[in-house]
C-alpha positions as CSV (number, residue, x, y, z in Angstrom):
1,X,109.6,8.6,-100.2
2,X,106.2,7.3,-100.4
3,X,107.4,3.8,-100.7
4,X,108.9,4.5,-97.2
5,X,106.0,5.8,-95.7
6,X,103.8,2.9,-97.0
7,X,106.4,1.1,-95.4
8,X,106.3,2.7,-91.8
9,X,102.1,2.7,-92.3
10,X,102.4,-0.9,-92.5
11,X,104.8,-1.8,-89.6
12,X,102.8,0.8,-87.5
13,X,99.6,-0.8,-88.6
14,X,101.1,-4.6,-87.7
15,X,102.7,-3.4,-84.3
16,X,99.0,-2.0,-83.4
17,X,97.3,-5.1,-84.8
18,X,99.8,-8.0,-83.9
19,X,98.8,-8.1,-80.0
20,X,95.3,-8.9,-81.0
21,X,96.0,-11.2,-83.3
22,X,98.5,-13.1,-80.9
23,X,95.4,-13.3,-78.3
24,X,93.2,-14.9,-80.8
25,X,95.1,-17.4,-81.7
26,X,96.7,-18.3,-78.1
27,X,94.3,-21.2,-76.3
28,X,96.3,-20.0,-72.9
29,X,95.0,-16.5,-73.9
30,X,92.9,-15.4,-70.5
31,X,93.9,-18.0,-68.1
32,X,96.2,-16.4,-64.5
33,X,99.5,-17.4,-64.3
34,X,100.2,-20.2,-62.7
35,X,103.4,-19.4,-61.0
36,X,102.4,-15.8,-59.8
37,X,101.3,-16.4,-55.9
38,X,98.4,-13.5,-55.0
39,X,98.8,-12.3,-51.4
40,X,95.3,-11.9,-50.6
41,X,95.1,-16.3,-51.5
42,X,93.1,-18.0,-49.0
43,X,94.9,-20.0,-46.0
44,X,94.5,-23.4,-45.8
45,X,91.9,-24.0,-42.3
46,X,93.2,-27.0,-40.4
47,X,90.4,-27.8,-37.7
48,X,92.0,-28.9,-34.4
49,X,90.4,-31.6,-32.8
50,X,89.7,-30.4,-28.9
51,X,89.4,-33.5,-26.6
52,X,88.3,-33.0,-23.2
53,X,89.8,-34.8,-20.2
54,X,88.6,-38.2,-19.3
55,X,86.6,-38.1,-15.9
56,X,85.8,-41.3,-14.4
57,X,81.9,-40.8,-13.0
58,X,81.1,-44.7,-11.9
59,X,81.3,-48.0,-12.4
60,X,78.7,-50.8,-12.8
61,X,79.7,-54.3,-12.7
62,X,77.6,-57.3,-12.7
63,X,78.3,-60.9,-14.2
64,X,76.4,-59.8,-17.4
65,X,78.0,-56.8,-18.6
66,X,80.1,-54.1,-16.7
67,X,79.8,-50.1,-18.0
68,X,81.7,-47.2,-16.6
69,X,80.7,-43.6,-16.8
70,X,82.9,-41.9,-18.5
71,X,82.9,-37.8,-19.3
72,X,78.7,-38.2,-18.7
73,X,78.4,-41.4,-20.9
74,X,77.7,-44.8,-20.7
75,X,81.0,-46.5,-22.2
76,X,81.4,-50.9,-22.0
77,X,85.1,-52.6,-22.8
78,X,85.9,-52.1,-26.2
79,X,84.1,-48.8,-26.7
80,X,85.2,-45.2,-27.1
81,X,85.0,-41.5,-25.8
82,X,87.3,-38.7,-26.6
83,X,89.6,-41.1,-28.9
84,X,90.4,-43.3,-26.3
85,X,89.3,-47.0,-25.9
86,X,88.1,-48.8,-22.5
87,X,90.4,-51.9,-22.0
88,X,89.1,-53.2,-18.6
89,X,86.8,-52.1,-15.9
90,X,87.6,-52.3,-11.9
91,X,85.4,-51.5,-9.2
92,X,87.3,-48.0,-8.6
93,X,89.4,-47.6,-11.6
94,X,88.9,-48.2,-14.9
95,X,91.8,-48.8,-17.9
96,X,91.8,-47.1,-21.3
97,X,93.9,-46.8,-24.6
98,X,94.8,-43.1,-25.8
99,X,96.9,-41.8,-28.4
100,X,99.2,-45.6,-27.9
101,X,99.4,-44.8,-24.1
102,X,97.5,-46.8,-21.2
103,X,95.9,-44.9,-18.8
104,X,94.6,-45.7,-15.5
105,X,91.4,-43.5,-14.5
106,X,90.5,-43.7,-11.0
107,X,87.4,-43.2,-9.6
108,X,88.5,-42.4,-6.3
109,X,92.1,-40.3,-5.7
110,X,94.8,-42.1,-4.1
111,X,94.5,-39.7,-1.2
112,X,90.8,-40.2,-0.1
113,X,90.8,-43.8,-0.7
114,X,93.8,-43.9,1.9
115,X,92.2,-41.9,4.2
116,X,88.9,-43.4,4.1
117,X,91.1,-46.6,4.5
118,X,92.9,-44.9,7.8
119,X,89.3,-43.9,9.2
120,X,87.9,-47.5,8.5
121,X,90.7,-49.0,10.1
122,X,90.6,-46.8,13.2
123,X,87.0,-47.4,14.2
């Protein structure tokens, strides 16, 4: 009888003793588990670029250089504002490059040109 409770001392006494053991000797002992997703983990922030509409202001052409004013700046061929690119420069339109599209911004709408056209033509 004694020999079995030596016996159940001992198993009790490694069943207590084994999970520190097992910790000690475990380099992986400590470190979260890598496949158990928290719900409280960060979001990744994607930052949206906000471009504001391209506004034709003026042009300025000379045989030296030629600028438009676009959006408030002073922009020659070949620059950029807002992600776009100035191809050309007219007297009241210029051309520019955005997102692989050409677009034509005029300086003037269609509308009052033609009817600053119908008024010059009438006097």
């Amino acid at each position: 009888m004694r020999n079995k409770n030596i016996f159940s001392c001992g198993l009790l006494i490694m069943i207590l003793i084994y999970p520190l053991l097992s910790q000690a000797s475990d380099p992986f002992a400590g470190l979260p588990d890598p496949t158990h997703y928290k719900k409280n983990t960060p979001k990744k922030v994607v930052k949206k670029i906000i471009r504001k509409p391209l506004t034709l202001q003026s042009t300025l052409i000379s045989e030296d250089s030629s600028y438009a004013i676009i959006n408030g700046k002073q922009i020659a061929i070949g620059g950029r504002i807002e992600g776009a690119k100035l191809l050309s420069i007219n007297p009241f339109d210029v051309v520019v490059e955005q997102n692989g599209k050409t677009i034509t911004l005029e300086l003037l709408s269609t509308d009052v040109m033609r009817q600053n056209a119908r008024m010059t033509n009438e006097d």
